[in-house]
C-alpha positions, 0 to 999 in steps of 0.5 A: 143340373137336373135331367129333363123328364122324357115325354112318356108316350110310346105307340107301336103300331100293329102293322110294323114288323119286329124287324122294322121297329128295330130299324127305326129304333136304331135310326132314332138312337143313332140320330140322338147321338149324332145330335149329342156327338155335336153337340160336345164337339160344340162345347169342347171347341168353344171351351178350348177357344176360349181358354186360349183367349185372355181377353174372354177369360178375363171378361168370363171370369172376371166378373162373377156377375157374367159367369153367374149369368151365363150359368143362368142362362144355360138352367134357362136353356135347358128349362126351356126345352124340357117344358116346351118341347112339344109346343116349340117347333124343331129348328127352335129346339135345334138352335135352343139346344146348340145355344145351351152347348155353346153357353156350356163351352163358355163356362166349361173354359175353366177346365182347360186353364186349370187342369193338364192336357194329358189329364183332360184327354184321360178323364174323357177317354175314361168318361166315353169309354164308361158312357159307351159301354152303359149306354149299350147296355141301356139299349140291348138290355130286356131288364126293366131299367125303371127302378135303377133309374128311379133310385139314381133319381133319388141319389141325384136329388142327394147330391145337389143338396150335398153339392150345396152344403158343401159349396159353404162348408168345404168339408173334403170328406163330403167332397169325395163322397159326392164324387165317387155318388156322381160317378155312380149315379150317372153311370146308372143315369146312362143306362137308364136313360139310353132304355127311356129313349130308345122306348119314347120313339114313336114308331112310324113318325120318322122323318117328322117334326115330331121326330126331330125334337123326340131326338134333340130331347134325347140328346140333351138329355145323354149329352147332360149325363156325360158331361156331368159324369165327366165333371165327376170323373174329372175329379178324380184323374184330373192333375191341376198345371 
């Protein structure tokens, strides 16, 4: 699933110290994890729900109409937010992006019926541990993360297309070439967007609306790169029941 483009507008007034555009740049970033933090917790408790309940699993998977909808439903989600943000209000982003990681947990089920426990608890130590990492990188790095973030851009729009071939074609090859390119594009994904975000915060609208729906699309935006990345690592450490 393609991220969501970041608003490009970054104004720092004159009268803030360095000092107090660090404090609030740290206030925002540990807001949007806190969003993104819920967010998975979200979708991983509904996911886990829902594969211990046949009669949903059943409903879910055994109708492909339902599970295409559903997916549907999440690109809408996502859409939505990224087109909207700045007419919407932040309540509506909040519960918008809260509906897209509970619809997620929904069809992300699969995963805890088809692969180990042991397996599962890896690849997300593995997939957070990686995220952590990057993503402080992106945040303390002085280096223009533009062109890095540029290419994997590019390298994502490569892989949906690799994705899609290979939906009717199932070529192994290609399969494990899409997934060592998943993992690294999202890798280069994380730092580049935890930089995008950390400089889209508008110094001295904390507390506002405009404030909340910067973080939410903040969230949404790292939220969609671990799980992504996830998916991907999955692939590789995942052992099936």
């Amino acid at each position: 699933m393609q991220i969501p483009e970041l608003p490009q507008e970054e104004t720092v007034s004159r009268q803030f110290t360095e000092e107090q555009i660090k404090i609030e740049q740290a206030n925002f970033m540990s807001r949007v994890y806190a969003w993104m933090s819920g967010a998975l917790l979200l979708t991983g408790s509904i996911a886990y729900g829902v594969s211990i309940t046949p009669e949903i699993v059943e409903f879910i998977f055994g109708n492909r109409i339902v599970f295409y909808a559903l997916l549907f439903a999440e690109i809408l989600c996502v859409g939505f937010i990224a087109a909207r943000i700045n007419k919407i209000s932040a309540d509506t982003a909040i519960i918008m992006f809260m509906g897209y990681a509970a619809l997620n947990g929904l069809t992300l089920s699969v995963i805890f019926l088809v692969f180990t426990s042991a397996s599962l608890t890896t690849t997300f130590a593995v997939t957070a541990g990686t995220f952590g990492v990057m993503s402080i990188y992106g945040y303390y790095t002085k280096t223009d993360l533009t062109t890095i973030g540029n290419l994997a851009f590019m390298g994502l729009i490569g892989l949906i297309i690799a994705s899609v071939v290979n939906f009717f074609f199932q070529n192994e090859m290609l399969y494990w070439i899409t997934t060592y390119a998943g993992v690294l594009i999202f890798v280069a994904l994380i730092a580049y967007d935890t930089q995008k975000i950390k400089n889209m915060n508008i110094i001295g609208n904390e507390g506002t609306d405009e404030d909340k729906k910067e973080s939410i699309l903040g969230a949404l935006t790292l939220y969609l790169d671990f799980i992504n990345l996830f998916l991907y690592l999955l692939r590789l450490f995942g052992r099936r029941k």
